[in-house]
ROBA-649050 format. One record per residue (C-alpha): residue number from 1; residue in one letter; x, y, z. Coordinates in nm, 4 decimals, decimal comma. Each point is the difference from the previous one (the first is absolute). Layout:
{NUM "A" {X Y Z}},
...
REM end
This chain:
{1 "X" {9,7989 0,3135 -23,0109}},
{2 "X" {0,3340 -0,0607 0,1622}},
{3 "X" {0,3767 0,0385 -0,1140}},
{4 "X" {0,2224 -0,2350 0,1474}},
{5 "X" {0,3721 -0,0086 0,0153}},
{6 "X" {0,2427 -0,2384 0,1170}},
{7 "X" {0,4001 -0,0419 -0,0824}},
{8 "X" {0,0083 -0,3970 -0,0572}},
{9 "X" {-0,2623 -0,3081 0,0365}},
{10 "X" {-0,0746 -0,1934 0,2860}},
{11 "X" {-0,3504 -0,1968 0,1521}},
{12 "X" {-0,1947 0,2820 0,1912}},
{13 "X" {0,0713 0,2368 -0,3299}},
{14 "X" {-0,1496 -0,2605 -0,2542}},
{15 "X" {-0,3157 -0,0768 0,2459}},
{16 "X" {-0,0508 0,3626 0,0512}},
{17 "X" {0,0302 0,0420 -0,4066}},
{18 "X" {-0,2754 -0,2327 -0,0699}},
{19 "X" {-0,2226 0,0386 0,2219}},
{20 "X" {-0,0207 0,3896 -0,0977}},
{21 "X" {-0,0310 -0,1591 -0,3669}},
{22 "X" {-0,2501 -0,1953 0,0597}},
{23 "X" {-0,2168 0,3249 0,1959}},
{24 "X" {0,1030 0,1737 -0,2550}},
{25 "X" {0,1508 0,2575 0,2323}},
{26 "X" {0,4012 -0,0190 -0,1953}},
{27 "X" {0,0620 0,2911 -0,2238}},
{28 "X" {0,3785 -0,0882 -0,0631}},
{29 "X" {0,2662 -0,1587 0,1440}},
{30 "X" {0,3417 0,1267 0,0185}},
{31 "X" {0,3318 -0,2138 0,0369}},
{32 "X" {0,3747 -0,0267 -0,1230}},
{33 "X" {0,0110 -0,3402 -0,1644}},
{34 "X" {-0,2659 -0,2082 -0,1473}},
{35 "X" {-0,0027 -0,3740 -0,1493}},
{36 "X" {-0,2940 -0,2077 -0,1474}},
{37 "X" {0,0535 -0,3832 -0,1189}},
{38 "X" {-0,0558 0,1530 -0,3627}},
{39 "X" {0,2375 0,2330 -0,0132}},
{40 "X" {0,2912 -0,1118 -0,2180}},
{41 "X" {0,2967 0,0432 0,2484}},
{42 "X" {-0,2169 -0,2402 0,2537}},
{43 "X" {-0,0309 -0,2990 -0,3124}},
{44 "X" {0,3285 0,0279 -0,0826}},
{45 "X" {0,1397 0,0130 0,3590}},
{46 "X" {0,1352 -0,3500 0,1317}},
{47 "X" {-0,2661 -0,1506 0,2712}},
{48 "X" {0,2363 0,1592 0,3216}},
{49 "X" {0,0037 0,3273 -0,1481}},
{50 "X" {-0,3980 -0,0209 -0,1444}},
{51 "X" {-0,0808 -0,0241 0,4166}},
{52 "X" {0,1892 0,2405 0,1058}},
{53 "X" {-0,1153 0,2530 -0,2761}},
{54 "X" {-0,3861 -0,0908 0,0745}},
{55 "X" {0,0231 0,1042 0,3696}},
{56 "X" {-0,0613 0,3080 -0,1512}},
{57 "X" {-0,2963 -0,0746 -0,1323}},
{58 "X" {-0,3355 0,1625 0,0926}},
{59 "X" {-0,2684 -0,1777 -0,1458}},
{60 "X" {-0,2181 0,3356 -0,0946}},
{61 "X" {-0,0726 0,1206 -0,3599}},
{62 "X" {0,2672 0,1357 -0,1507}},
{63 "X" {-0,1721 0,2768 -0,1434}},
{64 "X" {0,0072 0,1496 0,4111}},
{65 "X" {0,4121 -0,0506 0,0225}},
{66 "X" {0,1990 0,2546 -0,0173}},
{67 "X" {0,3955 -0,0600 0,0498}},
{68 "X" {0,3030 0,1735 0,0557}},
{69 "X" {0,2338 -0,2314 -0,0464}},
{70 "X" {0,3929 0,1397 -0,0463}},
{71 "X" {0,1058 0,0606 0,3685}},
{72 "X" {-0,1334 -0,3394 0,1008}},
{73 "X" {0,1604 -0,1960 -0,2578}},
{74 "X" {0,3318 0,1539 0,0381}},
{75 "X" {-0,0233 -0,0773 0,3771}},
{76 "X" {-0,1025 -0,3334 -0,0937}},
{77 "X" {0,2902 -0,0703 -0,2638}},
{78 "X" {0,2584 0,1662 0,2272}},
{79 "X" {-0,0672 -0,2627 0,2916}},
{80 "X" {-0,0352 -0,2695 -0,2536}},
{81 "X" {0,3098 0,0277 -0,1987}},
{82 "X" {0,2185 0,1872 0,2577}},
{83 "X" {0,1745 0,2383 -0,2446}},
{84 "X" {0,2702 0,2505 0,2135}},
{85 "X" {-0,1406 0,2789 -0,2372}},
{86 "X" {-0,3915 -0,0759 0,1272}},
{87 "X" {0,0620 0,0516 0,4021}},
{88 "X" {-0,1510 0,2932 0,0127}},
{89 "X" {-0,3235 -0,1715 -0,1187}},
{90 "X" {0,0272 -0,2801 0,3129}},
{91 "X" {-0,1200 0,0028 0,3437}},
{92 "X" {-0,2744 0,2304 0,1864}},
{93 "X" {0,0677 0,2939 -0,1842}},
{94 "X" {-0,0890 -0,1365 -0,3344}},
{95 "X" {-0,3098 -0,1094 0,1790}},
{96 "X" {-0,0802 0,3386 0,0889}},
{97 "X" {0,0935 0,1834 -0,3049}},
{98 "X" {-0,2422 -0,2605 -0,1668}},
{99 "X" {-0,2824 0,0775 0,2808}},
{100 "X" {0,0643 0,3501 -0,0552}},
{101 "X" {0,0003 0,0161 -0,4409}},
{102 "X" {-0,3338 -0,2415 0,0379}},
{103 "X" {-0,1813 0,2590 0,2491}},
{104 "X" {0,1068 0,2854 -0,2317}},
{105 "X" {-0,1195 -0,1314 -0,3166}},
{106 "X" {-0,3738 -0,0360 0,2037}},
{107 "X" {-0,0020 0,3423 0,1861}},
{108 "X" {-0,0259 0,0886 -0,3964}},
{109 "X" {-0,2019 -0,2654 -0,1654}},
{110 "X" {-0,2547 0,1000 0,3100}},
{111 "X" {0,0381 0,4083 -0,0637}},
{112 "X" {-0,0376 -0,0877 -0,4379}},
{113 "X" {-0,2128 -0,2277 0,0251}},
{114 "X" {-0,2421 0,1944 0,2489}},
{115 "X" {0,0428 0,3357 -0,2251}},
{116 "X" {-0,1385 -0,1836 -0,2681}},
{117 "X" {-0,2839 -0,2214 0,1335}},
{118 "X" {-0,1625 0,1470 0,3196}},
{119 "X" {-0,1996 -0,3858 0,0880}},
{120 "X" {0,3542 -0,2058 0,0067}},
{121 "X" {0,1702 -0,0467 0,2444}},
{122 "X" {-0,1303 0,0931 0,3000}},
{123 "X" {0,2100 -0,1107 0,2730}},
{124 "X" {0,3579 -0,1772 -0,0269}},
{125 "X" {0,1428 -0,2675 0,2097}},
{126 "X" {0,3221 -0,0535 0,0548}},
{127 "X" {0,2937 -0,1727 0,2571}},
{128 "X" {0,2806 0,1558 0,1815}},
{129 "X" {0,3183 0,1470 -0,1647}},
{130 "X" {-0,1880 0,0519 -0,3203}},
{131 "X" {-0,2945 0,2333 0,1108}},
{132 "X" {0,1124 0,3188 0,0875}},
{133 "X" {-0,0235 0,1984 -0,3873}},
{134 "X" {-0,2845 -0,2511 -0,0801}},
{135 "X" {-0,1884 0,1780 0,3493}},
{136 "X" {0,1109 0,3171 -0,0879}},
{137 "X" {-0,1557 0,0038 -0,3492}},
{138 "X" {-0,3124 -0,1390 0,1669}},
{139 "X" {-0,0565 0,2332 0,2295}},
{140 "X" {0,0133 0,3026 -0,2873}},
{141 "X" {-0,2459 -0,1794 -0,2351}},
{142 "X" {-0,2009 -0,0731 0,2992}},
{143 "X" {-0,0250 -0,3719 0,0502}},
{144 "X" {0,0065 -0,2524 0,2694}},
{145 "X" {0,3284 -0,1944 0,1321}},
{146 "X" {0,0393 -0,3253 0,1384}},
{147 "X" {0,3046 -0,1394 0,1370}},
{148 "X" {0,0892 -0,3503 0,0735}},
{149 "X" {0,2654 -0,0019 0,2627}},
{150 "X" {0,1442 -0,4005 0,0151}},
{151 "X" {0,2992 0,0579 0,2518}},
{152 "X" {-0,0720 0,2153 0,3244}},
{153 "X" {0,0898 0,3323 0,0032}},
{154 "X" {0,3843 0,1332 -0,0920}},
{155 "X" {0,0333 0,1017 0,3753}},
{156 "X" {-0,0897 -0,3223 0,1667}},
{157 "X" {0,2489 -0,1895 -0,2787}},
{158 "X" {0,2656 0,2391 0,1246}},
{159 "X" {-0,0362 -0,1019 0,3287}},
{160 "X" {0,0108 -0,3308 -0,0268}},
{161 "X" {0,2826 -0,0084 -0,2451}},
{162 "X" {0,1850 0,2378 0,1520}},
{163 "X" {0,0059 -0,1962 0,3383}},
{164 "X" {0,0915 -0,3295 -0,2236}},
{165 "X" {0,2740 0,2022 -0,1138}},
{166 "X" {0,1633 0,0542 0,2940}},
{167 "X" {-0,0861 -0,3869 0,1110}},
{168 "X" {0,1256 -0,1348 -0,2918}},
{169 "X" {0,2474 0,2507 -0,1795}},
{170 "X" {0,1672 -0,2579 -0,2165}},
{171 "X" {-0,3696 -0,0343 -0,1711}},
{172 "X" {-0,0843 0,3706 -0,0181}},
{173 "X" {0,0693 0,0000 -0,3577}},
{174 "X" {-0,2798 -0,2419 -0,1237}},
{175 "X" {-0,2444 0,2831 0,1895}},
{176 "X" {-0,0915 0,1837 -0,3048}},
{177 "X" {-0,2466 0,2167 0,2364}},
{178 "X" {0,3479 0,1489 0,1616}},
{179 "X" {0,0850 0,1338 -0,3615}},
{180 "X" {-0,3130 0,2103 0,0382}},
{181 "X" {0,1130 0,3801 -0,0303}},
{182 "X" {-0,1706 0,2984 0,0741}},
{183 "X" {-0,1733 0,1313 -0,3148}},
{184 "X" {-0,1026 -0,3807 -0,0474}},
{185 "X" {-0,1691 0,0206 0,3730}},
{186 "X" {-0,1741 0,3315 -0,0991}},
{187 "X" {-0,1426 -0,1256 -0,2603}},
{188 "X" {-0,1511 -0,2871 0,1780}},
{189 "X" {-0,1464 0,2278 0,2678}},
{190 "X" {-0,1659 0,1988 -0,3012}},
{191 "X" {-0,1282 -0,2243 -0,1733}},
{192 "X" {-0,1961 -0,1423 0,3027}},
{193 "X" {-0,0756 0,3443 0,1018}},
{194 "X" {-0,1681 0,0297 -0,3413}},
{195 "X" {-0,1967 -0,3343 0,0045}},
{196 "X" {-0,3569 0,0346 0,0866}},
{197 "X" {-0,0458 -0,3775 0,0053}},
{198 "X" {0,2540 -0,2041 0,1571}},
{199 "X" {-0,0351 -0,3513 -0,0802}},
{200 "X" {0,1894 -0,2158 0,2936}},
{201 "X" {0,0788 -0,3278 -0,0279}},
{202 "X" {-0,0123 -0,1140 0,3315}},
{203 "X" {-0,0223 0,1360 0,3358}},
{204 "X" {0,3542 0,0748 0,0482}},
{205 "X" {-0,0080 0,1750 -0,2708}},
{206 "X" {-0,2650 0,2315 0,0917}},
{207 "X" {0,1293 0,0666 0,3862}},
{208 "X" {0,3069 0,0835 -0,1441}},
{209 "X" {-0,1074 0,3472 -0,1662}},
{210 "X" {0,0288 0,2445 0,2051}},
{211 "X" {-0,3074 0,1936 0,1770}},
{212 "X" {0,0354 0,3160 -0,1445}},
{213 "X" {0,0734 -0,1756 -0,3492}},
{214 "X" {-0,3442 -0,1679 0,0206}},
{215 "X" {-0,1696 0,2815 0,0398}},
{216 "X" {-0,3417 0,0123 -0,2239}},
{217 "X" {0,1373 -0,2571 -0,2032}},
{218 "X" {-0,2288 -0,3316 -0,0081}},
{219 "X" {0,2474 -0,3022 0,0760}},
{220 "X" {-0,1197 -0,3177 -0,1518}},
{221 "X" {0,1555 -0,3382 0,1440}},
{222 "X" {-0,0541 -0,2665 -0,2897}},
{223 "X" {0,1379 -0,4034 0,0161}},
{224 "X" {0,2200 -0,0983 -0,2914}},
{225 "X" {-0,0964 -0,3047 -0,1652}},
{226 "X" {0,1636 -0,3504 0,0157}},
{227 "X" {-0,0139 -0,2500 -0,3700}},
{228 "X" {-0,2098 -0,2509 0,0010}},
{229 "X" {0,2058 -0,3689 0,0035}},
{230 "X" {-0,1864 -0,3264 0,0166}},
{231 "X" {0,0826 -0,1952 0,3567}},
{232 "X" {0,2892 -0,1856 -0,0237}},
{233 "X" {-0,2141 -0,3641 0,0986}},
{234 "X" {-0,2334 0,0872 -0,2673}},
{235 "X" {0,2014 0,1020 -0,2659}},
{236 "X" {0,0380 -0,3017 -0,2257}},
{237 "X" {0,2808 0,1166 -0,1903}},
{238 "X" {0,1870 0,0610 0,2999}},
{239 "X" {0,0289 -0,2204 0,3114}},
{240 "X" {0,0178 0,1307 0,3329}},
{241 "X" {0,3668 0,0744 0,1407}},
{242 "X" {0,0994 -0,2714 0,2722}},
{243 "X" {0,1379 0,2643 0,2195}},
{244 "X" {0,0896 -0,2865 0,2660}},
{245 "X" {0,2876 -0,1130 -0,2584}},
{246 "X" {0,3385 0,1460 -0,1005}},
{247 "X" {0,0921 0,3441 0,1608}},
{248 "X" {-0,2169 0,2774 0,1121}},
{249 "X" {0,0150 0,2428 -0,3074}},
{250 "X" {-0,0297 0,3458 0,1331}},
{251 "X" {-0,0644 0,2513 -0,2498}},
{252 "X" {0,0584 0,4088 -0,0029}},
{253 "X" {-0,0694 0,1930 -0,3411}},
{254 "X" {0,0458 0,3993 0,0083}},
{255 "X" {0,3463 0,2129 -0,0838}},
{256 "X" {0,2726 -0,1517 0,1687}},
{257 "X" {0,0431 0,2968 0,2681}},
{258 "X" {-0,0332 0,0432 0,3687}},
{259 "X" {-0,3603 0,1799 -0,0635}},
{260 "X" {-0,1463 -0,3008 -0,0745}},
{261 "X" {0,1697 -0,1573 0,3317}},
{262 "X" {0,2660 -0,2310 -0,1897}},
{263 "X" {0,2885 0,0684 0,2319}},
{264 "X" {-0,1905 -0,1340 0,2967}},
{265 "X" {-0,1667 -0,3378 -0,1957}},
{266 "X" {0,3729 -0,0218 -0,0646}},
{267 "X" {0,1001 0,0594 0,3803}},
{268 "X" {-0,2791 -0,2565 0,0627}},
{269 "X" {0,1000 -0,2431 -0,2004}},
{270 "X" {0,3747 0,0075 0,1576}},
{271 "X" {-0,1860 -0,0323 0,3400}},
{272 "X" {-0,1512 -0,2712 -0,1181}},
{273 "X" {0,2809 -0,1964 -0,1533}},
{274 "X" {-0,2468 -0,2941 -0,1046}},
{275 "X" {0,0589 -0,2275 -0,3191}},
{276 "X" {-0,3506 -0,0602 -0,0303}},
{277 "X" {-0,1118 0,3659 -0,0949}},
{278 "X" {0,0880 0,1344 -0,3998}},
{279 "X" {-0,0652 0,3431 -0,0301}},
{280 "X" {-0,0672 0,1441 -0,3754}},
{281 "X" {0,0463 0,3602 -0,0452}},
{282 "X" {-0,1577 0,1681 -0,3469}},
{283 "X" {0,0242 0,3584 -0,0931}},
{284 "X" {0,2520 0,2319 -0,1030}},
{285 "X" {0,3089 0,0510 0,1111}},
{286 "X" {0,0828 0,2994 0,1357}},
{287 "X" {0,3853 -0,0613 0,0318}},
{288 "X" {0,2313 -0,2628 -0,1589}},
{289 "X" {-0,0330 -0,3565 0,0923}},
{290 "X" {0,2759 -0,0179 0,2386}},
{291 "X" {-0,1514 0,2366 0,2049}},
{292 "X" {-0,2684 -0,2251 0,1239}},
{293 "X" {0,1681 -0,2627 0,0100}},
{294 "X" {0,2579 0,1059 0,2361}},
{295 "X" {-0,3047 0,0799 0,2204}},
{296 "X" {-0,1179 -0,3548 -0,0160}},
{297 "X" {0,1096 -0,2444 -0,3071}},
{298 "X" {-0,2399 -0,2476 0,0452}},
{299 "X" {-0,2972 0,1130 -0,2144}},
{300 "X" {-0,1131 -0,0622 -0,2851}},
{301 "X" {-0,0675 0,2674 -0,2417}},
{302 "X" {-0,2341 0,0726 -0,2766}},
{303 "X" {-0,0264 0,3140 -0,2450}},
{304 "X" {-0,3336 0,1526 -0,0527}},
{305 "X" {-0,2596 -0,1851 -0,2235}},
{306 "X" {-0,3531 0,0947 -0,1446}},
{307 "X" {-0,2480 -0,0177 0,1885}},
{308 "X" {-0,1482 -0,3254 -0,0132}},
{309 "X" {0,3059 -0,1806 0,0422}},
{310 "X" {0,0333 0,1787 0,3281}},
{311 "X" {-0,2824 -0,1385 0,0407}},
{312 "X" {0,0902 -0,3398 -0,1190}},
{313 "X" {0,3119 0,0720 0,2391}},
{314 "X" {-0,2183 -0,0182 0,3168}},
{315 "X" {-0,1916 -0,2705 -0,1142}},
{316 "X" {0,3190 -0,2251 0,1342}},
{317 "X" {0,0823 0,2159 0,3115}},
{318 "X" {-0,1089 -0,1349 0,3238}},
{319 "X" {0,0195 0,3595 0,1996}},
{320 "X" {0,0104 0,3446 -0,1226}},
{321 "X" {0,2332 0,2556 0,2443}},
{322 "X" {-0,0732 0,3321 -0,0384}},
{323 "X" {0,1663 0,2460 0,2475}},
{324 "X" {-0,0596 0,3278 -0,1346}},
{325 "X" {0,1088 0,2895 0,1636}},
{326 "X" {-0,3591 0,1939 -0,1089}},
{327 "X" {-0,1941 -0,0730 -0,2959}},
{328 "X" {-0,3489 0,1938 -0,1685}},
{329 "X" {-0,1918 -0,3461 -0,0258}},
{330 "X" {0,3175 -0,2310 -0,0439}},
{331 "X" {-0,1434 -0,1740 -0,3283}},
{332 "X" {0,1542 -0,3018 -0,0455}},
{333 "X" {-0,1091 -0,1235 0,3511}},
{334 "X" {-0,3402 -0,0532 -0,1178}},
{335 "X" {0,1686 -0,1566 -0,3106}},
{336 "X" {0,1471 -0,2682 0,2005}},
{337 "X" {-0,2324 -0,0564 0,2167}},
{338 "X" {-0,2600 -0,0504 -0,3046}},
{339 "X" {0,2846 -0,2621 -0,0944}},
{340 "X" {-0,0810 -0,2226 0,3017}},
{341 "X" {0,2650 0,1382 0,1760}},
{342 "X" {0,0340 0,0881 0,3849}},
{343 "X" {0,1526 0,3641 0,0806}},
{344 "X" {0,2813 0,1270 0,2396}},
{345 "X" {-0,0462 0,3681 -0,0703}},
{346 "X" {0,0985 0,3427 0,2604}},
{347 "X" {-0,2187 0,1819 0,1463}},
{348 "X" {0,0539 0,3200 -0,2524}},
{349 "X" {-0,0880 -0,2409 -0,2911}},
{350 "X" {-0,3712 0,0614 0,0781}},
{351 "X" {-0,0344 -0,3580 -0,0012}},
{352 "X" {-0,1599 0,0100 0,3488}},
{353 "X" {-0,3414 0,0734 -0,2113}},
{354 "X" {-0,0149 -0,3537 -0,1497}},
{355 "X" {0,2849 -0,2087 0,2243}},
{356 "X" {-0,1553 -0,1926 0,3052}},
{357 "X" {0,3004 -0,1038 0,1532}},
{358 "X" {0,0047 -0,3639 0,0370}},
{359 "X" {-0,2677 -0,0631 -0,2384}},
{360 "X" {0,1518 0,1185 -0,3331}},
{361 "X" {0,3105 0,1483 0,1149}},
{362 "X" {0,1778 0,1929 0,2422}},
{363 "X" {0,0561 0,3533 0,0538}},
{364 "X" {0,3173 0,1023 0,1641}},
{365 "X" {0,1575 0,3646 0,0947}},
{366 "X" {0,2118 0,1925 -0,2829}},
{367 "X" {0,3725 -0,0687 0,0454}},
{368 "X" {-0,0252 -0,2592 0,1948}},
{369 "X" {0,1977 -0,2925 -0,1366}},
{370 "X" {-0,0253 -0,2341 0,3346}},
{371 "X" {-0,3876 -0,0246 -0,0692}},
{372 "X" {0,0448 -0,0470 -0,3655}},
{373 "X" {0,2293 -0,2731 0,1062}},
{374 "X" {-0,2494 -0,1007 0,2408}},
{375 "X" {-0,2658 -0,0669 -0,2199}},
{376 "X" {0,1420 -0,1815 -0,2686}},
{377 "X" {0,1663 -0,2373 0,2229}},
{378 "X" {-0,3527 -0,0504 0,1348}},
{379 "X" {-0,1003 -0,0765 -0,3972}},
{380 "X" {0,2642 -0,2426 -0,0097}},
{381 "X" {-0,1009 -0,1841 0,3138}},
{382 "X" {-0,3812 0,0152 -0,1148}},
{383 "X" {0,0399 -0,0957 -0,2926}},
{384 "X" {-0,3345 -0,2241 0,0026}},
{385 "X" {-0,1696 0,3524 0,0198}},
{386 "X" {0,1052 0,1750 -0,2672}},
{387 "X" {-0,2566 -0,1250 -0,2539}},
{388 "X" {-0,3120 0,0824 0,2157}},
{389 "X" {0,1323 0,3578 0,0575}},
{390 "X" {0,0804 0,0304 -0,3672}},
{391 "X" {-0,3759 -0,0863 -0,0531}},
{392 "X" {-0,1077 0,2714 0,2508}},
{393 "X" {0,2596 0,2832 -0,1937}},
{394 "X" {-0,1836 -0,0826 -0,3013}},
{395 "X" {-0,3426 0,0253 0,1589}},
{396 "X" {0,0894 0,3031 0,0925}},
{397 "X" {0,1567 0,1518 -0,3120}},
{398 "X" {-0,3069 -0,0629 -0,1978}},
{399 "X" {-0,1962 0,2381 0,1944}},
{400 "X" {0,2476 0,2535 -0,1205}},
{401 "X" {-0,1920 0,0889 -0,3085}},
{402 "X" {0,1611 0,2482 -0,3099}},
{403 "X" {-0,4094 0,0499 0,0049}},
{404 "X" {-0,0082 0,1685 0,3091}},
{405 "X" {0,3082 0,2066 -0,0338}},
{406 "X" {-0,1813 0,1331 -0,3331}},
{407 "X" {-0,3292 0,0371 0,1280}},
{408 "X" {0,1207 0,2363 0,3116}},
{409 "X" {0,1956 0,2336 -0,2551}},
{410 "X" {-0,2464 0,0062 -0,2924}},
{411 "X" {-0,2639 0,1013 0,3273}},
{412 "X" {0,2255 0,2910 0,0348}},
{413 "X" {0,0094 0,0803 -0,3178}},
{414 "X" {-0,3376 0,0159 -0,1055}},
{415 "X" {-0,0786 0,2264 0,3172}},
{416 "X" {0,2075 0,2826 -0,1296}},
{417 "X" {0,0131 -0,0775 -0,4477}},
{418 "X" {-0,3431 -0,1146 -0,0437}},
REM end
C-alpha cells in the first residue's frame, strides 16, 4: 500500500488516485484543501465559485483524505481579496511554506502511522518541493520512495531562465524559477537524491538529471493523458468551427510570464501586424494589466476558468501557440490538440513527441518570435487546412491515454509494495 501526497489538484494527480483505488494499492492521500459537490460550502456557493472550488476535487473515498488545510486557504484568501495585512501570505513563498507544512505533516503521519501498523504503508510517493521530510521519514521506517518529477531538473530551469533573464530583463520578474534560493535548491537535490524511483514525464525530463544523480535509481518515462472530446464533425450538439471565416483565433493559456514564451507570441504578433489574427491569452496575471498591455494592447484577455470551460474555451480557437521556454510534459498541449486544435509549440515544450510539423502543427525554436510569427501567418493564409490538421491533433491526442500513464506507475509499484 502506497501514501501519496500532493499540495493542490490537477489531471495526472486524480488519474494516478484512481487508478491506485481501483488496484487497491492507495493507503491515504494527503493534500491542503479538499471539496466534494456535497459538502455544504460547494451547495451554497454561487455556480462561478462551485467550479472553481471543485478543481479541488479528487474523486477517491473520503475515508483515504487527509487535509491540511490553514496555510493553503490563507494563501488562497490573501490573493483573492488582496488585503495589505495578508502579503505575506501571496506569491512563491506562500507556495513554499504550504509545500513545506504539507510534507511535514506526512514525514509524521508516515513515522505514526508505521509505528503502529507494520503492513501500511509501505512506500510513499510524492512530487518536488514537498518530499524532502516525507523521504526522510521513509527512509527510517524503511519504505520505498517514488518521485514524480513534472518540470526538468532545477539546474537545467536555471539555465534557461537565467539566459532569458539577461535576453529579456524587463520580464525577469514573471520567472518564478529565478526566485529559487539556496536552501530551496538543496532541498530539491535531496529529495531526488533520496528517490529510489524517479517517475519522468517525458524524455526531457529524464536527460535532464544529472549522471551522478541517477545513479541506482530506476527512471521511469510515463505519457500523461489527454480527455477524451467527441470530434468536432460528429458532435451533434456542437457543429464544427468554420475556421475559413472571421479571424484566425490564436489561443495561449498558461501564467502570463516570459516562461511560458508570452513576450515573444507578443513580439510575434507586432511582427506580424495582421488584422486577421485575434490572439486570446488565459491565465493569471503575474503583474497588473497595464503591464502587458504596454507590451502589446491588442489581446484579448481572459481570467482562469474550471476546467472544462477551458476546455469549452478551445473548442472555438482555431490554433493553439504554445512557446514555452521548457515544460515536464506541457499538459494543456495535448488538451488542445484533443480539442481539434492544431499546435505551434517550442521545442522545450516536449511537444516534438506528438507534433508532426505540418500535419498537426508546427514546432518552432524557444525564443524565437520570427518563427512564431511565421507560422501563424502561414495559418492565416491556409486557412482551408486548418480543419484537417485539427482532425489529425485529435487523432493523435486520443492515443494519449490517463490508462497508460496509470498502468506504467502502478507496474512500478507493485514491483517494489506487493
Amino acid at each position: 500500500m502506497i501514501t501519496v501526497s500532493f499540495p493542490r489538484s490537477n489531471a495526472n494527480v486524480r488519474a494516478l488516485l484512481a487508478g491506485l483505488v481501483e488496484h487497491n494499492l492507495l493507503e491515504s492521500f494527503h493534500t491542503t484543501v479538499n471539496f466534494e459537490p456535497q459538502d455544504l460550502l460547494v451547495k451554497m456557493a454561487s455556480p462561478q465559485l462551485r467550479g472553481q472550488l471543485l478543481r479541488r476535487s479528487f474523486g477517491i473515498p473520503q475515508q483515504l483524505i487527509h487535509t491540511y488545510p490553514a496555510a493553503e486557504l490563507l494563501r488562497i484568501a490573501s490573493e483573492r481579496f488582496n488585503f495589505p495585512l495578508m502579503k505575506r501570505f501571496q506569491g512563491g513563498k506562500a507556495v513554499d511554506d504550504t509545500c513545506s507544512l504539507l510534507d511535514a505533516a506526512v514525514a509524521k503521519y508516515l513515522t505514526t502511522n508505521k509505528k503502529s501498523a507494520d503492513s501500511e504503508p509501505s512506500a510513499v510517493y510524492c512530487y518536488e518541493d514537498s518530499a524532502l521530510l516525507s523521504f526522510r521519514s521513509a527512509k527510517d521506517v524503511g519504505i520505498q520512495t517514488f518521485y514524480e518529477l513534472t518540470i526538468p531538473y532545477w539546474q537545467t530551469v536555471h539555465k534557461i531562465v537565467k539566459t532569458e533573464a539577461e535576453r529579456r530583463p524587463e520580464w525577469a520578474f514573471t520567472m518564478m524559477a529565478l526566485s529559487d534560493d539556496l536552501d530551496k535548491t538543496v532541498r530539491k537535490t535531496e529529495e531526488l537524491q533520496l528517490a529510489e524511483t524517479v517517475i519522468c514525464i517525458s524524455e526531457f525530463v529524464k536527460r535532464s538529471i544529472p549522471a551522478e544523480l541517477a545513479v541506482n535509481k530506476r527512471l521511469v518515462v510515463v505519457q500523461y493523458g489527454a480527455p477524451v472530446i467527441p470530434a468536432a464533425n460528429h458532435n451533434p450538439e456542437r457543429p464544427p468551427r468554420v475556421h475559413t471565416q472571421g479571424k484566425l483565433r490564436a489561443l495561449f493559456v498558461g501564467g502570463l510570464s516570459q516562461q511560458k514564451g508570452l513576450a515573444d507570441l507578443f513580439d510575434a504578433m507586432k511582427l506580424l501586424n495582421r488584422s486577421d489574427i485575434e490572439l486570446i491569452v488565459l491565465g493569471s496575471l503575474l503583474a497588473p494589466m497595464e503591464f502587458y498591455r504596454q507590451v502589446y494592447p491588442n489581446f484579448t484577455y481572459m481570467a482562469p476558468r474550471p476546467h472544462s470551460e477551458v476546455l469549452e474555451l478551445m473548442r472555438t480557437a482555431d490554433v493553439f501557440v504554445f512557446p514555452s521556454l521548457f515544460e515536464g510534459r506541457g499538459m494543456v498541449q495535448l488538451e488542445a490538440m484533443s480539442c481539434g486544435l492544431p499546435v505551434i509549440a517550442s521545442t522545450n515544450s516536449t511537444g516534438e513527441e506528438f507534433i508532426n510539423s505540418g500535419q498537426n502543427g508546427f514546432i518552432v525554436d524557444i525564443a524565437a518570435p520570427q518563427a512564431i510569427a511565421d507560422k501563424l501567418s502561414w495559418f492565416a493564409d491556409n486557412r482551408s487546412c486548418i480543419a484537417e490538421m485539427g482532425i489529425l491533433a485529435q487523432e493523435t491526442a486520443r492515443k494519449w491515454r490517463w490508462e497508460n500513464y496509470v498502468r506504467t506507475i502502478v507496474a512500478e509499484i507493485s514491483r517494489d509494495v506487493l
